[in-house]
ZALUMFI-134888 format. One record per residue (C-alpha): residue number from 1; z, x, y. Coordinates in steps of 0.001 Angstrom, whole numbers, plus 524288, in hexadecimal, padded with zeros to 5 digits. Layout:
N
{pt NUM {Z X Y}} ...
//
This chain:
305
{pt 1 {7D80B 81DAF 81E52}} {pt 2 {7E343 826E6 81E11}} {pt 3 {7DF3B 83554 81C86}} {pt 4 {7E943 83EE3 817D2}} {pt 5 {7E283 84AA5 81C25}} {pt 6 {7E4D1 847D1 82B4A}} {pt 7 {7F552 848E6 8292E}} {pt 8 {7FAD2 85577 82681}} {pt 9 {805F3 85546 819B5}} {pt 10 {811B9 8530A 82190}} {pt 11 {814D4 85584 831AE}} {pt 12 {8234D 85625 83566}} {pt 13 {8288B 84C49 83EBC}} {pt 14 {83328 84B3E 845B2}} {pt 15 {83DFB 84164 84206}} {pt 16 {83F92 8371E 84C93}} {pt 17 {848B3 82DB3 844CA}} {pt 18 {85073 82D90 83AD6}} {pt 19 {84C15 8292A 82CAC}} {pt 20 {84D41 81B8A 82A4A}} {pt 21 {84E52 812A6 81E00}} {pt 22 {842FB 808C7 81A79}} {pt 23 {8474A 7FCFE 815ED}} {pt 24 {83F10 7F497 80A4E}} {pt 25 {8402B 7EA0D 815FA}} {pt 26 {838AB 7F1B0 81E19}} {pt 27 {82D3F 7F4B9 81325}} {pt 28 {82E53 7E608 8103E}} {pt 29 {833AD 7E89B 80260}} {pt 30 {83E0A 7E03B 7F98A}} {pt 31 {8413C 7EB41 7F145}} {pt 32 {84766 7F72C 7F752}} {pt 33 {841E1 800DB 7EB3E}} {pt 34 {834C6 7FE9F 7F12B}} {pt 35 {8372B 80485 7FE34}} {pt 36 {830FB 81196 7FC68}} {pt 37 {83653 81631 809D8}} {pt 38 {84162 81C01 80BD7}} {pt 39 {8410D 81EE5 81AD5}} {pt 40 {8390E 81EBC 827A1}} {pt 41 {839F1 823B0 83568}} {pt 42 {833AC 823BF 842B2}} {pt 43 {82BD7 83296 845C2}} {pt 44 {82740 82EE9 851EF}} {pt 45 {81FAD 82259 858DD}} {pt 46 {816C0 81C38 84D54}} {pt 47 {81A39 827A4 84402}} {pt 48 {823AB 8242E 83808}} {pt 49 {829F7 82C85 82CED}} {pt 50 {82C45 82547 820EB}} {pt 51 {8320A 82A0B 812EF}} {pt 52 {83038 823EE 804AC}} {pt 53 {83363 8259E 7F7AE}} {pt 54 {827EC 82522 7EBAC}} {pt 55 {82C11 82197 7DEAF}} {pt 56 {82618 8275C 7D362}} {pt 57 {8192A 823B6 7D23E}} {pt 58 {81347 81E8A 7C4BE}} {pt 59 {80FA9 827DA 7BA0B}} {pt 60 {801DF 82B02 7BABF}} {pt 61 {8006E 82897 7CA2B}} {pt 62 {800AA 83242 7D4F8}} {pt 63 {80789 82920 7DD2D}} {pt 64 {807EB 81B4A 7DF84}} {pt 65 {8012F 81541 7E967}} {pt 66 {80787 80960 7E8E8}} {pt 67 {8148C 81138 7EDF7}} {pt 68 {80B94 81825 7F7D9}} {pt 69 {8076D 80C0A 7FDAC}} {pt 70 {81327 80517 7FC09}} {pt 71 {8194D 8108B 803E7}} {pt 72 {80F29 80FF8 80FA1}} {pt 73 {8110E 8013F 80F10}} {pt 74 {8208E 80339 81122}} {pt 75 {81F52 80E6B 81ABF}} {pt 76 {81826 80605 8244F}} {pt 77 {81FA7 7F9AB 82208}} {pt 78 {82B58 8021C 82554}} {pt 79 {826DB 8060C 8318C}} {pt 80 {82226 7FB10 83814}} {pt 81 {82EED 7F4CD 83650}} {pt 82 {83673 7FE2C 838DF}} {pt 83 {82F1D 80630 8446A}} {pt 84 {826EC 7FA53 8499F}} {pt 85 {82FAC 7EFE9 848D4}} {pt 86 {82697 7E53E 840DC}} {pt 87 {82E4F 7DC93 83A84}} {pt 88 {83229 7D9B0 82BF2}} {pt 89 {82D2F 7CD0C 82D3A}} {pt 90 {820B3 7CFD1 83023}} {pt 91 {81650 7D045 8261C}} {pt 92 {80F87 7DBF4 824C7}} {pt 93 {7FE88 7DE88 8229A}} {pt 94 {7F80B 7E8CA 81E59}} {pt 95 {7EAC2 7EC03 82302}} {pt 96 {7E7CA 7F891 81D0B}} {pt 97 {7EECD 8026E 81574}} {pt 98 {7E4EA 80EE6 813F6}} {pt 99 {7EA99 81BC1 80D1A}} {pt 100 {7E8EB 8286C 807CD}} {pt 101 {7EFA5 8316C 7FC81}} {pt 102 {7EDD3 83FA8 7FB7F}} {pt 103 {7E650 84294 7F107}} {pt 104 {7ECB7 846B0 7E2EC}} {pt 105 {7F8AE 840AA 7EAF4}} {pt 106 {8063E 84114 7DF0F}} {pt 107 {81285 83D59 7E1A1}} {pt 108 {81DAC 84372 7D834}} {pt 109 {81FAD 83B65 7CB91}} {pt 110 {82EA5 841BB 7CAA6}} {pt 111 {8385F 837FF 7D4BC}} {pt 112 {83397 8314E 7E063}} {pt 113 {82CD7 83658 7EC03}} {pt 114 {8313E 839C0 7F95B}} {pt 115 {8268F 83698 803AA}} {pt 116 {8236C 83557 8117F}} {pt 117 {81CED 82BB2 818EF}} {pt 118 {8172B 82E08 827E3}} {pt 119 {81278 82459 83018}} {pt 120 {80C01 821E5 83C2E}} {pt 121 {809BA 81612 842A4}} {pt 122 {7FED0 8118C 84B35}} {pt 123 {7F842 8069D 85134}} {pt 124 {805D1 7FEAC 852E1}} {pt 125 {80147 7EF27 85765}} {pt 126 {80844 7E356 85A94}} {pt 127 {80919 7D5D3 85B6E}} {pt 128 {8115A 7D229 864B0}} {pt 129 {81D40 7D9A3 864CA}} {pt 130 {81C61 7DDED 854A3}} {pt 131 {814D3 7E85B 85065}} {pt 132 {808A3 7E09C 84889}} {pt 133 {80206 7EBB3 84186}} {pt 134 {8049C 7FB5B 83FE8}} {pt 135 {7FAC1 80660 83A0C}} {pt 136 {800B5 810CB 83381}} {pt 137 {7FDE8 81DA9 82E06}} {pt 138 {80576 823FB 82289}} {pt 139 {80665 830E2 81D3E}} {pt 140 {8101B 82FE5 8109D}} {pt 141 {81363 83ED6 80BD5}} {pt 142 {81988 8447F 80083}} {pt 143 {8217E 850A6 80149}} {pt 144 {81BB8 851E7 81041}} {pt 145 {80DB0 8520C 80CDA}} {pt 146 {8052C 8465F 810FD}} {pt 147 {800C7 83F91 80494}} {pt 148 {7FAC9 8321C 807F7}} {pt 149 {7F92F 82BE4 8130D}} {pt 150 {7F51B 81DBE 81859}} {pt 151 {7F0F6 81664 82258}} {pt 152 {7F28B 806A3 824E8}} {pt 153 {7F57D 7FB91 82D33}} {pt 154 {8028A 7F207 82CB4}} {pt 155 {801C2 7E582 833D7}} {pt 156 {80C17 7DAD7 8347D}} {pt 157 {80BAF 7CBC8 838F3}} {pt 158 {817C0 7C268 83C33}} {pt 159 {81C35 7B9B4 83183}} {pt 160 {816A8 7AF28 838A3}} {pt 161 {809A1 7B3D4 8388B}} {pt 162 {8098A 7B777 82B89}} {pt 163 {80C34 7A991 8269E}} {pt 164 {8011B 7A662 82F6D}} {pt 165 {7F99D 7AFB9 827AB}} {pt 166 {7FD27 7AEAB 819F8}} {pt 167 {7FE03 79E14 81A2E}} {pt 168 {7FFF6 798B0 80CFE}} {pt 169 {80129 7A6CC 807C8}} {pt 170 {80E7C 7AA6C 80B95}} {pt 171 {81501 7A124 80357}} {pt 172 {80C6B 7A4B3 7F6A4}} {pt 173 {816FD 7A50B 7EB04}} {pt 174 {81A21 7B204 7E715}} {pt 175 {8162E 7B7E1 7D923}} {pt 176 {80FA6 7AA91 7D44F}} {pt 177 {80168 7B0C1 7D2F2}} {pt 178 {7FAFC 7B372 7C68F}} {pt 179 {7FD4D 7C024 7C23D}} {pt 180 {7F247 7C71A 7BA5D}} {pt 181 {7F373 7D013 7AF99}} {pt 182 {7F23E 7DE0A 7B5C1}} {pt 183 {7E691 7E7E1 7B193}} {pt 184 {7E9FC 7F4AC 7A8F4}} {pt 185 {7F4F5 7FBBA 7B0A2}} {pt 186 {7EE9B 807FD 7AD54}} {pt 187 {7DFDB 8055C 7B4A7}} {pt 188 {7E828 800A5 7C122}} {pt 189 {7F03E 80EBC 7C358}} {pt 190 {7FC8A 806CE 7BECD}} {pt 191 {8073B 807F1 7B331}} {pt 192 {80896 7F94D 7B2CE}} {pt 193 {8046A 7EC9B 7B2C6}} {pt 194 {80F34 7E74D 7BD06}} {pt 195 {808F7 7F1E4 7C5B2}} {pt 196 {7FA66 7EDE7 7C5B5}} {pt 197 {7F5D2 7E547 7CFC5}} {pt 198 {7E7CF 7E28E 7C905}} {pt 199 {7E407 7D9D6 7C122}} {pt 200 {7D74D 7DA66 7B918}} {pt 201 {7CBD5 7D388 7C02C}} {pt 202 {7BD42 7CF18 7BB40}} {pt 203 {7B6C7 7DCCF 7BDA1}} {pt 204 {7BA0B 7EA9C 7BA38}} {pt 205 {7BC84 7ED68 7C97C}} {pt 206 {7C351 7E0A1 7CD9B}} {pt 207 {7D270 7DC21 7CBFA}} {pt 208 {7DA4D 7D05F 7CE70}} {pt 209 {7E864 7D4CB 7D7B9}} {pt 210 {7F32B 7D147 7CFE8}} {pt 211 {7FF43 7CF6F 7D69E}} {pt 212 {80B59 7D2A6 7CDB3}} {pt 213 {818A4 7D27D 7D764}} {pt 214 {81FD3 7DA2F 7CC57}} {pt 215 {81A50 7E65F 7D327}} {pt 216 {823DC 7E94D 7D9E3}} {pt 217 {81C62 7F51D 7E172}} {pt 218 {8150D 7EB22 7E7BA}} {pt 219 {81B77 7E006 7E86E}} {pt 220 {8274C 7E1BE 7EE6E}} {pt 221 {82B52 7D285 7F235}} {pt 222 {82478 7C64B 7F2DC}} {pt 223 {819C8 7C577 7FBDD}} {pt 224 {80DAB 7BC73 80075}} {pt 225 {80234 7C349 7FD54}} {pt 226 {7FD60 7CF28 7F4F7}} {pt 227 {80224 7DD5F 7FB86}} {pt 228 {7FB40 7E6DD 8002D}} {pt 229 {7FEA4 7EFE7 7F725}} {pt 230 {7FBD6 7E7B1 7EE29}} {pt 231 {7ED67 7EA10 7F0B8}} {pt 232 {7EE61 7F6B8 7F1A8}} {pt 233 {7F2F5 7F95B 7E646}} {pt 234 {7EA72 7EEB7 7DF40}} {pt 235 {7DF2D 7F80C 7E5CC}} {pt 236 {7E452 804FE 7DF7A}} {pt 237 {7E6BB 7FDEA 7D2E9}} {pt 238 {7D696 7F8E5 7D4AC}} {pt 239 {7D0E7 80557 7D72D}} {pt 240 {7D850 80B19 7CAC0}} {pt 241 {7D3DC 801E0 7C272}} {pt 242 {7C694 8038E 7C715}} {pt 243 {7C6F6 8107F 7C652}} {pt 244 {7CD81 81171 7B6F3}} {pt 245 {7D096 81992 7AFB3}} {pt 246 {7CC2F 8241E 7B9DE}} {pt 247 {7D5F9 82920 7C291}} {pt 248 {7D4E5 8245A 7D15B}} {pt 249 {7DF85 8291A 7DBE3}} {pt 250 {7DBEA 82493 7E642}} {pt 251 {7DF9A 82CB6 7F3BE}} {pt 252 {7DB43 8237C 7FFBD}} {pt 253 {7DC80 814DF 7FEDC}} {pt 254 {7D91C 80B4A 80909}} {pt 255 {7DD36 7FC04 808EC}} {pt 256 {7DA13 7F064 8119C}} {pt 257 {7E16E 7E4B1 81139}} {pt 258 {7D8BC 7D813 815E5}} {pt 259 {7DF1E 7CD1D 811A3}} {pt 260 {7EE75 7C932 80A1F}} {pt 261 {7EB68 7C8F2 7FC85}} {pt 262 {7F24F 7BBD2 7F788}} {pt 263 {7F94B 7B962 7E9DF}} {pt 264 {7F332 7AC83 7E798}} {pt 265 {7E5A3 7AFC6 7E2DD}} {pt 266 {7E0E6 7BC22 7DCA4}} {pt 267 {7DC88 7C767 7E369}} {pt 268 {7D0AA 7D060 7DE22}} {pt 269 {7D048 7DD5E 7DF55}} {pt 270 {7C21D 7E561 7DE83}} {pt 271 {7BF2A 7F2D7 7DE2E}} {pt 272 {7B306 7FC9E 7E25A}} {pt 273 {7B2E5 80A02 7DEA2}} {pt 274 {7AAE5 8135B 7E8D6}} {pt 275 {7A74E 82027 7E9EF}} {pt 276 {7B1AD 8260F 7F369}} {pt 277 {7ACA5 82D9E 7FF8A}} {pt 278 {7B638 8397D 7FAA9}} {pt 279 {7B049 841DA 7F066}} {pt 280 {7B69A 83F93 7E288}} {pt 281 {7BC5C 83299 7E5E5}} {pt 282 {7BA5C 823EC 7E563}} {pt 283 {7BBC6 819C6 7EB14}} {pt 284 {7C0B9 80B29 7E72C}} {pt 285 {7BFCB 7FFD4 7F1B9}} {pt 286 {7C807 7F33C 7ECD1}} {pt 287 {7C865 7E4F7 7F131}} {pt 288 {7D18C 7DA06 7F143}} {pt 289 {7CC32 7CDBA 7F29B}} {pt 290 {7D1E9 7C166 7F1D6}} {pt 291 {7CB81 7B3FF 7F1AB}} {pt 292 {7BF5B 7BBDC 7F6FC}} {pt 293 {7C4B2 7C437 800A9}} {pt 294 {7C90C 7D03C 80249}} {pt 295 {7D7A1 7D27C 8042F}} {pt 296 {7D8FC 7E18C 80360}} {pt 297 {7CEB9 7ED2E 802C5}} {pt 298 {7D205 7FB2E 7FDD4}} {pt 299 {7CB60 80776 7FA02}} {pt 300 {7D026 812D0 7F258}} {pt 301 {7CB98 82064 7F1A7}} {pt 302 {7CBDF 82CBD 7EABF}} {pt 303 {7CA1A 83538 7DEB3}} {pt 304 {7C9CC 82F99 7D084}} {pt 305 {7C77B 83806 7C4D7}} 
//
């Protein structure tokens, strides 16, 4: 897990090349008003200095996570392409995506926001001459001063061995699932319905993933099995709504990602709330399961008045 305390705010480095522009190629976007990057450029060996733009975030919210892991997300796509040479084709995996947000952690409701993103790579391996999977550490500050930062692992595979993988899967038909009705906006953290991911399940601390392509914050473009993000958020959306109407922010989040989630069958998504080991927080551990097993594990932490 991440810990902010062991990076100090901000530590000048010197500029070994110049800025360069990140294309929504390179973040494996369609639309180019999703790219929250606006630059990136080589520090040193395995050290990277990235810059993004925030929009607003929505009324009554901090900041959105979605954007902040959305952002991490892009940052590393961006440099493995561009940095490590992997390919576009190549399909990407995520193992783990761990981070942490200062605490009582705002971002300015007036314009968008300016931030920074470091990164430092380690643990570079290969398969044969392409890089197959790269561990990276990000810091992400605003106005200099460190406010989250994350930890995870990207992995990619040759098309060839991803069709291999994903068999009859890769040709499911897009946006042809059922589509449930979504639970109350309000007990999820969200303003909308389009927005929720949940729908209700057959106990108080259980939901059914609902997959609704019209959000366009995660889904971007067609694709053959549920996102990543996706589960993430459906796992901040569970622990609100487990947690209602009391107030739960939380500050470190951990995920695990053990199997693709597919769009052909639903997907049920449990929740535990646990004493955290910090004083004055909790704790909620979710589950995805699908046809019996587990496809992703995640725990949040911290206070909730």
């Amino acid at each position: 897990m991440p810990e902010i305390s062991v990076v100090p705010p901000h530590t000048p480095r010197t500029k070994t090349e110049g800025r360069r522009r990140v294309t929504k190629e390179s973040v494996h976007l369609v639309r180019e008003d999703k790219v929250l990057l606006t630059g990136w450029r080589r520090l040193k060996d395995g050290e990277f200095s990235l810059t993004a733009r925030w929009p607003t975030p929505p009324v009554g919210l901090p900041y959105d996570p979605r954007v902040l892991t959305q952002t991490i997300r892009q940052s590393g796509l961006a440099v493995a392409h561009a940095a490590y040479g992997v390919p576009l084709t190549h399909q990407t995996l995520l193992h783990h995506f761990d981070f942490t947000v200062v605490p009582d952690f705002r971002v300015t409701p007036q314009g968008s926001s300016p931030l920074g993103v470091e990164i430092t790579v380690f643990e570079p391996k290969k398969r044969g001459r392409s890089v197959s999977s790269l561990g990276m550490d990000f810091r992400v500050l605003l106005g200099g001063t460190l406010v989250a930062r994350a930890d995870s692992e990207f992995g990619w595979i040759s098309p060839a061995a991803y069709r291999r993988l994903r068999g009859e899967h890769l040709t499911d038909d897009w946006n042809t699932w059922p589509l449930p009705l979504p639970v109350d906006p309000h007990t999820v953290g969200r303003a909308t319905g389009r927005e929720v991911v949940l729908a209700p399940g057959d106990d108080r601390h259980r939901w059914r993933l609902r997959n609704d392509v019209e959000n366009d914050l995660l889904y971007d473009h067609p694709v053959d099995h549920v996102p990543g993000l996706v589960l993430m958020e459906a796992a901040g959306q569970a622990a609100h709504a487990a947690l209602h109407p009391r107030a739960f922010e939380p500050t470190t989040v951990t995920n695990a990602f053990d199997l693709y989630a597919e769009f052909d069958r639903p997907c049920w998504i449990d929740v535990e709330v646990v004493p955290s080991a910090a004083p004055g927080e909790i704790s909620v551990l979710v589950t995805a399961t699908q046809s019996g097993q587990s496809v992703f594990r995640g725990r949040l932490s911290g206070p909730c008045d």
